[in-house]
C-alpha positions as a Markdown table, in Angstrom:
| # | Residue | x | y | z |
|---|---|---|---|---|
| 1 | Unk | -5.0 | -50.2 | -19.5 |
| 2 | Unk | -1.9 | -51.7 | -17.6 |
| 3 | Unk | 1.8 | -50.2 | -18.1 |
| 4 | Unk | 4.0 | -52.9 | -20.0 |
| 5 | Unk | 6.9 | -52.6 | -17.6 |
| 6 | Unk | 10.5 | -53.8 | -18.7 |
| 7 | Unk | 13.7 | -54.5 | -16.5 |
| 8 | Unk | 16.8 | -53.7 | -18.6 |
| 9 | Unk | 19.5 | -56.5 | -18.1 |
| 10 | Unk | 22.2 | -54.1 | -17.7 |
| 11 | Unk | 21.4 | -51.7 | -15.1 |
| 12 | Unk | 19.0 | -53.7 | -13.4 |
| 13 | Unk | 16.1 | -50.4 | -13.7 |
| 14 | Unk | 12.7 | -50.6 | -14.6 |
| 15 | Unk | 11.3 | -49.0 | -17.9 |
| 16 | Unk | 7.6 | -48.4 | -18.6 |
| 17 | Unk | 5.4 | -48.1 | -21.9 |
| 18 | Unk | 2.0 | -47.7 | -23.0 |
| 19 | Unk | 1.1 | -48.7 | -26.7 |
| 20 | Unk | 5.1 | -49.0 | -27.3 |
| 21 | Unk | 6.1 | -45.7 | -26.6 |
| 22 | Unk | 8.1 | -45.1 | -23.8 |
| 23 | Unk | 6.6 | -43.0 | -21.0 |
| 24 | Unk | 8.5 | -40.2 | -19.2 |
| 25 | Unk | 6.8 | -38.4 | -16.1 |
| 26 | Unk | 4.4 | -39.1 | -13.7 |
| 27 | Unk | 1.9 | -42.1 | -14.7 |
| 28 | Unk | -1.0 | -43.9 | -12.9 |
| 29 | Unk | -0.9 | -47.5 | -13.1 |
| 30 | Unk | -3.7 | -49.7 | -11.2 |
| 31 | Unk | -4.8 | -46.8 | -9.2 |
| 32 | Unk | -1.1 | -46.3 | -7.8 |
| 33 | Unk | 1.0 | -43.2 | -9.0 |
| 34 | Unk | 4.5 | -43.8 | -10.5 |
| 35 | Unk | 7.1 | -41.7 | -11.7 |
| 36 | Unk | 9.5 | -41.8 | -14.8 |
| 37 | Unk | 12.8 | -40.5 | -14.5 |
| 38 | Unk | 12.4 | -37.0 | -17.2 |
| 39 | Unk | 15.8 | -37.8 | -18.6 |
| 40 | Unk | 16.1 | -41.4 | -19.1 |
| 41 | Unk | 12.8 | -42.9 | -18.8 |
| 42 | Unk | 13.9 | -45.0 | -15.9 |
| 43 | Unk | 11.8 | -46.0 | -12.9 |
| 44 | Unk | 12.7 | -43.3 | -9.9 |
| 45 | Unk | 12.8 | -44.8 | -6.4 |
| 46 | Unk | 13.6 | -42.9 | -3.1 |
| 47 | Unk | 13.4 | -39.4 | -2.9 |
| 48 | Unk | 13.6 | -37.3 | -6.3 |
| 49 | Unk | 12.8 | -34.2 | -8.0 |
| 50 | Unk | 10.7 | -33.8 | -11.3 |
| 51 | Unk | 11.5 | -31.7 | -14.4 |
| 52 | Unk | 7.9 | -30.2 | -13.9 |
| 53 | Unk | 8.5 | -29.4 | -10.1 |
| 54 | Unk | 12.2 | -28.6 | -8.7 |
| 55 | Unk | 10.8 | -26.7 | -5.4 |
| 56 | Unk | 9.2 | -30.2 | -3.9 |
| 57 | Unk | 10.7 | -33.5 | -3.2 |
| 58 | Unk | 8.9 | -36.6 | -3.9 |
| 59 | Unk | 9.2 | -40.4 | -2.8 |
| 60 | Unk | 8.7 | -43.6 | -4.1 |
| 61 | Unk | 9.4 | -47.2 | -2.3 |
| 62 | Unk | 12.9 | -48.8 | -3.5 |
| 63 | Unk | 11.5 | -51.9 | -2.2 |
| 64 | Unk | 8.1 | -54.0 | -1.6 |
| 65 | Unk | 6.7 | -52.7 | 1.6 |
| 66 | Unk | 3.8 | -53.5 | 3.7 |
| 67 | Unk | 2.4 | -50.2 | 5.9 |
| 68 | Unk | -0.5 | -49.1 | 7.0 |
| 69 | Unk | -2.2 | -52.8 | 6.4 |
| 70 | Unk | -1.7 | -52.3 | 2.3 |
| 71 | Unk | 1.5 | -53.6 | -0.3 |
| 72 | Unk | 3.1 | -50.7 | -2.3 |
| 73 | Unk | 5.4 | -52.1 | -4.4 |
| 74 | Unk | 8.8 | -50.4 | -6.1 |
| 75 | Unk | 8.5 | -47.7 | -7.7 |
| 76 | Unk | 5.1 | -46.6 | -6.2 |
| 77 | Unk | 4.5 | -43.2 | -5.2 |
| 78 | Unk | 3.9 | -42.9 | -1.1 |
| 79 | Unk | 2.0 | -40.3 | 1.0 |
| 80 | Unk | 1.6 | -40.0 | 4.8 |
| 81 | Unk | 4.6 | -40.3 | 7.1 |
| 82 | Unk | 7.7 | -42.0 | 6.3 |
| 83 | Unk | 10.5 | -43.2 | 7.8 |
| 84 | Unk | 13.8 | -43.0 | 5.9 |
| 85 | Unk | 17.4 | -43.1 | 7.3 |
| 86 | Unk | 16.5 | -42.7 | 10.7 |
| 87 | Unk | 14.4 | -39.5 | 9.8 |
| 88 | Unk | 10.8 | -39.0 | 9.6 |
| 89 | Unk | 8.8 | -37.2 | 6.6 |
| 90 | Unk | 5.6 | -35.9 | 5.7 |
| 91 | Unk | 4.3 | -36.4 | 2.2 |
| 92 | Unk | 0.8 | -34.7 | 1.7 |
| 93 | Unk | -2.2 | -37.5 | 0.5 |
| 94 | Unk | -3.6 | -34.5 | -1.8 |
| 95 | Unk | -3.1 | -31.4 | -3.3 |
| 96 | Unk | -2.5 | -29.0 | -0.3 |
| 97 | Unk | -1.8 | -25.5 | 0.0 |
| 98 | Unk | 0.0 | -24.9 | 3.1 |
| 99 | Unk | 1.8 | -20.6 | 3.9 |
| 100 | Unk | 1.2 | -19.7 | 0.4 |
| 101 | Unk | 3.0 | -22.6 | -1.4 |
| 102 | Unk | 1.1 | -24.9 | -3.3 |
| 103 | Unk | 2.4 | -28.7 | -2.6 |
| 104 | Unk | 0.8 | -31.4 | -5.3 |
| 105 | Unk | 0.0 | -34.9 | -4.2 |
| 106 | Unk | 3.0 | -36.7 | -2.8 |
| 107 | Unk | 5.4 | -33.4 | -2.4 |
| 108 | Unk | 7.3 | -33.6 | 1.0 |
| 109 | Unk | 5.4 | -31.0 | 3.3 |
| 110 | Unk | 7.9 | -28.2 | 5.2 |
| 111 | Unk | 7.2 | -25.9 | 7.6 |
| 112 | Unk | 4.5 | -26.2 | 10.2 |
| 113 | Unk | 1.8 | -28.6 | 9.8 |
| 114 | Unk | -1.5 | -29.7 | 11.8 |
| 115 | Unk | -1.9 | -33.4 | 11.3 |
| 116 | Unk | -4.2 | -36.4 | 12.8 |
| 117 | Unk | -7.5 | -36.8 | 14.2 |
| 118 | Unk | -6.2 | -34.6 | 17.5 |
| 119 | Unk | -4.8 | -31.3 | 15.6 |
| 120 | Unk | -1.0 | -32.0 | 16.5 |
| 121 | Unk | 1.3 | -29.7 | 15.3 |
| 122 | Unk | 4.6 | -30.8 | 13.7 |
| 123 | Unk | 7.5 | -29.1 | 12.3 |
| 124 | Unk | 9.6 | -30.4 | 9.0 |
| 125 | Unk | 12.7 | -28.4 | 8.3 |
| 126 | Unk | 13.1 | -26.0 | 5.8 |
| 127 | Unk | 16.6 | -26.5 | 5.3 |
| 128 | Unk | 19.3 | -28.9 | 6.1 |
| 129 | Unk | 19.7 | -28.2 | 9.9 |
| 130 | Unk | 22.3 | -28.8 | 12.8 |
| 131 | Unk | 21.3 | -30.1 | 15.6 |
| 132 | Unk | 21.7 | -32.9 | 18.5 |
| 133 | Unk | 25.0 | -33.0 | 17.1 |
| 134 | Unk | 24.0 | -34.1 | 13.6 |
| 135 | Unk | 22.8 | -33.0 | 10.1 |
| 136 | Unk | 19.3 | -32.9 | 9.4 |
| 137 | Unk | 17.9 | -33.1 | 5.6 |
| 138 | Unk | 15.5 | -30.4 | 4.7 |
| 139 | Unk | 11.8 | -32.8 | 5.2 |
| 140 | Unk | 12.8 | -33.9 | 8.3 |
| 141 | Unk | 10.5 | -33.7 | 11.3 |
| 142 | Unk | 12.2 | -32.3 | 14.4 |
| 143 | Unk | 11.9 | -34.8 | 17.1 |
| 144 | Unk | 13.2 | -34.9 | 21.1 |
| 145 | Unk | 14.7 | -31.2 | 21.3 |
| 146 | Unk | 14.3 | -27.9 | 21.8 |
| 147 | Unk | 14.4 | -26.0 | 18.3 |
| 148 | Unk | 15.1 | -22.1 | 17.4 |
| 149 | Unk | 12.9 | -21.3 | 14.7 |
| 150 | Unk | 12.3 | -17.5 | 13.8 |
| 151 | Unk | 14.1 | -16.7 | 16.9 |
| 152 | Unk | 11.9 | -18.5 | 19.1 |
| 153 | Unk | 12.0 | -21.4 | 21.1 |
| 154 | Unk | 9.9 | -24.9 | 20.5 |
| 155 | Unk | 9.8 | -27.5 | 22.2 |
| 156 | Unk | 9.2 | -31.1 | 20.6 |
| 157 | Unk | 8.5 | -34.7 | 22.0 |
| 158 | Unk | 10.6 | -37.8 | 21.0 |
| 159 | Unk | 7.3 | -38.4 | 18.4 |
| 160 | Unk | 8.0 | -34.6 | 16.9 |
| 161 | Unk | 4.5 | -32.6 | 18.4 |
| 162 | Unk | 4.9 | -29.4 | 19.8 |
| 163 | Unk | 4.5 | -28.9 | 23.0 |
| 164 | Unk | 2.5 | -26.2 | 23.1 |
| 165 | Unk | 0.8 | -25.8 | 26.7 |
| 166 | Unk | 4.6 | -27.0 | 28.0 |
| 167 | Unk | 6.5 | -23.7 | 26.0 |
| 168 | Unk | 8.0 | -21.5 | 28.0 |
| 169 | Unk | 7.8 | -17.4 | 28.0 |
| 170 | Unk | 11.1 | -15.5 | 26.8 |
| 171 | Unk | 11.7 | -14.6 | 30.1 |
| 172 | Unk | 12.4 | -18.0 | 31.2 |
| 173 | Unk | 14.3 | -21.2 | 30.7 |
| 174 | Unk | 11.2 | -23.3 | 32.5 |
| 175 | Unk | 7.8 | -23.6 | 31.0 |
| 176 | Unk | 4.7 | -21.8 | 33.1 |
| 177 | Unk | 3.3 | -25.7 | 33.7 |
| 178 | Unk | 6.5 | -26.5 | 35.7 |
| 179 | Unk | 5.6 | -23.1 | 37.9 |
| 180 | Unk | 2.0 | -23.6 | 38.3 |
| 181 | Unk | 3.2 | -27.7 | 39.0 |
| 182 | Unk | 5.8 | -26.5 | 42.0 |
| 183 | Unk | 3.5 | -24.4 | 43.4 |
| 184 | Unk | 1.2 | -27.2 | 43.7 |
| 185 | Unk | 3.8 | -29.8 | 45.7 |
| 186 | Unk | 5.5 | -27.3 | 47.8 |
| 187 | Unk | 2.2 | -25.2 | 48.9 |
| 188 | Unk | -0.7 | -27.0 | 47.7 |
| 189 | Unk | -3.7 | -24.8 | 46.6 |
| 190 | Unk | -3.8 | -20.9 | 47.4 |
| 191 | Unk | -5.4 | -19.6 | 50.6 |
| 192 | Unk | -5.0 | -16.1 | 52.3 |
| 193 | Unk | -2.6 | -17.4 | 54.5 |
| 194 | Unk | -0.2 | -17.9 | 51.2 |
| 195 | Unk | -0.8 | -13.9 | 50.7 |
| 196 | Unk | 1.2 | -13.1 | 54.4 |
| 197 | Unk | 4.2 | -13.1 | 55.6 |
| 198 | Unk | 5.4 | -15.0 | 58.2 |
| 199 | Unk | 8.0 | -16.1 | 60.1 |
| 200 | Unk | 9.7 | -19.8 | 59.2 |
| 201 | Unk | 9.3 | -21.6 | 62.7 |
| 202 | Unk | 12.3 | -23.8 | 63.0 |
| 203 | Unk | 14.3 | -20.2 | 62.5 |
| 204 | Unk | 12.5 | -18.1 | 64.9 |
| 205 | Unk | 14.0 | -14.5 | 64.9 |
| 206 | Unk | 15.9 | -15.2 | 62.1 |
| 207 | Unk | 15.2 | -12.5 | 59.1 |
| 208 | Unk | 16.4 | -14.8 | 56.3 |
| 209 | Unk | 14.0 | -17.1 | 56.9 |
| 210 | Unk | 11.1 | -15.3 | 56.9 |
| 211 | Unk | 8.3 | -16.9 | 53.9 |
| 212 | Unk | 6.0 | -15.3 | 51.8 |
| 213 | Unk | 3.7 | -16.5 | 48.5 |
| 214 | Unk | 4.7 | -20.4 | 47.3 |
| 215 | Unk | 7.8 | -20.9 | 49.6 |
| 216 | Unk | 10.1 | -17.9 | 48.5 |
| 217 | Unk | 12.2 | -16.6 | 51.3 |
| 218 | Unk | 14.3 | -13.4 | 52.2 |
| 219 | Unk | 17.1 | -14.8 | 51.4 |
| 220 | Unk | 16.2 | -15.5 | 47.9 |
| 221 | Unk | 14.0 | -12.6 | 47.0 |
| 222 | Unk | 14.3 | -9.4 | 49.7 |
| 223 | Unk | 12.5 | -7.2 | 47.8 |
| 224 | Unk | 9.1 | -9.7 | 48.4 |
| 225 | Unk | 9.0 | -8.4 | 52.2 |
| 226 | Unk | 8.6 | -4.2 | 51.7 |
| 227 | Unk | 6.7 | -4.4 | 55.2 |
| 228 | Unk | 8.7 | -6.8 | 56.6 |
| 229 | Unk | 6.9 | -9.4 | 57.9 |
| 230 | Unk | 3.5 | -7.2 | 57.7 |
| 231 | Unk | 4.2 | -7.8 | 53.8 |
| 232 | Unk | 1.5 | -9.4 | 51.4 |
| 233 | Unk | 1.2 | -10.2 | 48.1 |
| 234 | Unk | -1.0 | -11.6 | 45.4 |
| 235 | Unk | -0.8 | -15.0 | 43.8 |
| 236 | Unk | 0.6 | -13.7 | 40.4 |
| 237 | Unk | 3.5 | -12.3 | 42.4 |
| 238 | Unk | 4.2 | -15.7 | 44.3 |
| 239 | Unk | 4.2 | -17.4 | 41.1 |
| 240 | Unk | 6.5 | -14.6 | 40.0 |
| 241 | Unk | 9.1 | -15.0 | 42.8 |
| 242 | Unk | 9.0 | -18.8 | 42.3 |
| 243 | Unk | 9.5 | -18.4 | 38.6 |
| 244 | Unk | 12.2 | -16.6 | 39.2 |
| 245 | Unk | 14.2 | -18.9 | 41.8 |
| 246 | Unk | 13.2 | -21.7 | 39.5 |
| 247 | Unk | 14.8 | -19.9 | 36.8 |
| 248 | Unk | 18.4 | -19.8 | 39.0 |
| 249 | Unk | 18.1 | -23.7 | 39.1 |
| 250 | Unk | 17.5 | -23.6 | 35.4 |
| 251 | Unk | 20.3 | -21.9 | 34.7 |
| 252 | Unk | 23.0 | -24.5 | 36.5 |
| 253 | Unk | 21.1 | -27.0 | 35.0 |
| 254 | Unk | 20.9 | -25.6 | 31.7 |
| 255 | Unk | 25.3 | -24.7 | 32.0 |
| 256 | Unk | 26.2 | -28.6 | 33.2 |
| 257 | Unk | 24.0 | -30.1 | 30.3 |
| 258 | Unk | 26.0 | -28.2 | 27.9 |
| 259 | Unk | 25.3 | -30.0 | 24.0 |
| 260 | Unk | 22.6 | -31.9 | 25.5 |
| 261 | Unk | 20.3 | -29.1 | 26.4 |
| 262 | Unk | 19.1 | -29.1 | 22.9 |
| 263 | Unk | 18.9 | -33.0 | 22.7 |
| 264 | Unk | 15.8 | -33.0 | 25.2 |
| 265 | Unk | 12.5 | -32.0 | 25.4 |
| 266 | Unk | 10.8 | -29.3 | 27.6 |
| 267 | Unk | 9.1 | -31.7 | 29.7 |
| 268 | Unk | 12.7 | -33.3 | 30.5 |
| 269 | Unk | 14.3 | -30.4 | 31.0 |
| 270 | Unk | 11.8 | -29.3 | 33.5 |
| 271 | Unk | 11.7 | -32.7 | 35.3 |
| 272 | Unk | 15.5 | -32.4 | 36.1 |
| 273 | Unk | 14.7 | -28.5 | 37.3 |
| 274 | Unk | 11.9 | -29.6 | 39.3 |
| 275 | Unk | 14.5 | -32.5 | 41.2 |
| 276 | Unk | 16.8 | -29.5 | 41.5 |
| 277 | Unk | 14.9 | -27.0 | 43.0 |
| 278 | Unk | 13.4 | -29.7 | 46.0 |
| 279 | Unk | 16.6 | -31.7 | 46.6 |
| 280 | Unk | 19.5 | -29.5 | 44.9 |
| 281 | Unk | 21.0 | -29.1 | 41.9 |
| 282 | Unk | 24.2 | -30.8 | 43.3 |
| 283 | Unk | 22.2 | -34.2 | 44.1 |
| 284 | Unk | 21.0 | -34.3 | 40.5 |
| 285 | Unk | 23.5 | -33.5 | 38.0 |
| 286 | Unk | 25.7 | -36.0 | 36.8 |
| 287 | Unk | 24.2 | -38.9 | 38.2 |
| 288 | Unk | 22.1 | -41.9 | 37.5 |
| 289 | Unk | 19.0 | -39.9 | 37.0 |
| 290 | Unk | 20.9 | -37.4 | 34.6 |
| 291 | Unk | 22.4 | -39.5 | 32.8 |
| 292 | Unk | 18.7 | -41.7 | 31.8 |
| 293 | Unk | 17.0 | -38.6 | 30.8 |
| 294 | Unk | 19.9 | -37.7 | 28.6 |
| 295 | Unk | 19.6 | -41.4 | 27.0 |
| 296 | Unk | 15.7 | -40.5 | 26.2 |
| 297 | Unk | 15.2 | -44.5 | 27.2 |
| 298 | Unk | 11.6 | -44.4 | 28.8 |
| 299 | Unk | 12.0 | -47.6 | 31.1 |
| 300 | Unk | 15.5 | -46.2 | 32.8 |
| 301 | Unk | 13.6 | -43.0 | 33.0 |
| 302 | Unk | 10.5 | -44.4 | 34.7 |
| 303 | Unk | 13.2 | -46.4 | 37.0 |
| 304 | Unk | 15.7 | -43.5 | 38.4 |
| 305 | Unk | 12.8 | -41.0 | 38.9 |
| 306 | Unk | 10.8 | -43.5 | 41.1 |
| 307 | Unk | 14.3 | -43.9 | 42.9 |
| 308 | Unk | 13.9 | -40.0 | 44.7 |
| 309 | Unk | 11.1 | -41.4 | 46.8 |
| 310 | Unk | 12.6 | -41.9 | 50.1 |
| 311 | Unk | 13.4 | -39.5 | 52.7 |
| 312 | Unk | 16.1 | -40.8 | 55.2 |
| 313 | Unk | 16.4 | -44.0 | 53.2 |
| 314 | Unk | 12.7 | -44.5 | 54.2 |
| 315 | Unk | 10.1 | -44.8 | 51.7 |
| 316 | Unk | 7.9 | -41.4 | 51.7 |
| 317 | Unk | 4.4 | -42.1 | 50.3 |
| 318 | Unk | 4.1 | -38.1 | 49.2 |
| 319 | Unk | 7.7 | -38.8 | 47.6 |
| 320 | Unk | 6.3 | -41.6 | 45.6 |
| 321 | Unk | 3.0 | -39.6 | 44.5 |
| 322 | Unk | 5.4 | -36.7 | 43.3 |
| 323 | Unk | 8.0 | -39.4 | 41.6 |
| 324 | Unk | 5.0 | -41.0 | 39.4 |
| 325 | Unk | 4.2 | -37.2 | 38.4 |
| 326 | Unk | 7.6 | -36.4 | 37.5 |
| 327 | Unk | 7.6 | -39.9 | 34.7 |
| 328 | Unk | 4.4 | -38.2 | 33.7 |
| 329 | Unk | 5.8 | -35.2 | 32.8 |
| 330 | Unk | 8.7 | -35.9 | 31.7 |
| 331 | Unk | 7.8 | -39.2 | 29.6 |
| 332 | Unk | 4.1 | -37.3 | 28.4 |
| 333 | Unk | 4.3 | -34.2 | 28.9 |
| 334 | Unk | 1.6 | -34.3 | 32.1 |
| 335 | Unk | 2.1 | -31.9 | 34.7 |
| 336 | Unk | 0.1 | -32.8 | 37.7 |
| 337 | Unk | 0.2 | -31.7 | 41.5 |
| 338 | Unk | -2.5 | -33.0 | 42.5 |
| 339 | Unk | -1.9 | -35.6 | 45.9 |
């Protein structure tokens, strides 16, 4: 049987009743759930609480809408994702129990959650948070930053998945994908002849110079050469050393970004320290390219990273191989060295 549903004249809400008696609660009409308001009887729309549940938020559409190729109309209760004042939120389809806390159909999830066909996992605030310079509402799914949560670091993509194989150890402002990726440009694959040191050739007798592992000099790192230039070392030390000077370009680029440190991803962040370890931090912040990523706005992105291809002011086709790797990683999270 069909709800008889009634639109007061004065305050414009809708009323519901079955057998004339006037229904309070939660009510299934045509397959679709609805909920009436516990005090007055009135139709709730937008996010609400029930008398029955004052943990979980709920939501129902304020206004005819057409998603996911169906019409919900007012009132009706939705499920899935939605978007609402600019935020995004995660109502469960079914009853779900998720870190102990039961959620019925239709509560807003919090916390971590794995979600679509892939496995993704998201994160929706447990609280009203500050960050990106604004106000979050408790729901919301973090989105485009890089997000303390139980004193540890997460990074997040501008469509809120964590980027787990992109997260970065505590010891280090850069994620292990950037290392293993700069290793890759500046030395290619490892051989035995990465393992010696040896002496740079365009400064011959000139100790600071002297190159050991993925690129990392005396000057940089002294304590790499113990044997002078008899020294050798294993791969997991290179990667070590370049970690660590890496981790110095990090650090000016992490100080001139200031606020906007936590208004990018991992993947961005890395891009710009990747720029500033091979051309200098000084030819990269501040300028056109810095100033795109910050925006998040993929085409200027794709534009002023192709723009670091030339050497000389001539076009450098291992240039352009590593500036369509850098839009990779820093538009999808790809890390590739491979040219």
């Amino acid at each position: 049987m069909s709800l008889n549903w009634i639109q007061d004249d004065n305050s414009k809400k809708w009323f519901a009743s079955e057998d004339n008696v006037n229904i309070l609660g939660w009510k299934k009409d045509n397959e679709k759930w609805y909920h009436l308001n516990d005090k007055d009887g009135s139709l709730d729309t937008g996010f609400f609480q029930t008398a029955t549940n004052q943990d979980h938020w709920f939501f129902s559409y304020s206004e005819k809408t057409e998603k996911d190729g169906d019409t919900h109309y007012v009132g009706e209760m939705s499920t899935g994702w939605i978007e609402y004042k600019g935020s995004w939120y995660y109502l469960y389809p079914q009853e779900t129990g998720n870190y102990g806390i039961k959620y019925q159909e239709g509560a807003m999830a919090t916390n971590w959650v794995k979600l679509g066909d892939k496995q993704k996992w998201y994160y929706l605030l447990e609280k009203d948070t500050y960050y990106n310079g604004m106000t979050y509402s408790k729901g919301s799914c973090v989105c485009n930053t890089i997000l303390e949560i139980n004193g540890q670091n997460y990074s997040f993509d501008k469509n809120g998945v964590w980027q787990l194989d992109y997260s970065r150890s505590s010891d280090s402002l850069v994620s292990d994908s950037l290392v293993s990726y700069v290793a890759g440009w500046e030395s290619g694959e490892w051989s035995s002849e990465s393992e010696n040191a040896y002496e740079d050739p365009y400064y011959p007798g000139d100790q600071r110079y002297w190159t050991i592992g993925y690129g990392t000099c005396y000057c940089a790192i002294p304590e790499a050469f113990p044997n002078g230039l008899s020294s050798t070392c294993t791969q997991d030390q290179a990667l070590g050393w370049l970690k660590q000077e890496i981790n110095l370009v990090a650090n000016t680029i992490k100080s001139a970004l200031g606020d906007n440190y936590n208004s990018i991803s991992q993947q961005a962040f890395d891009c710009l320290c990747d720029i500033g370890y091979n051309a200098g931090t000084g030819a990269v912040i501040g300028g056109n390219t810095w100033k795109a990523i910050i925006s998040g706005d993929s085409d200027l992105i794709t534009t002023k990273l192709m723009s670091w291809n030339k050497a000389n002011g001539v076009v450098s086709s291992g240039l352009t191989k590593r500036c369509e790797s850098r839009v990779e990683m820093c538009l999808n999270g790809v890390y590739n060295s491979d040219h």
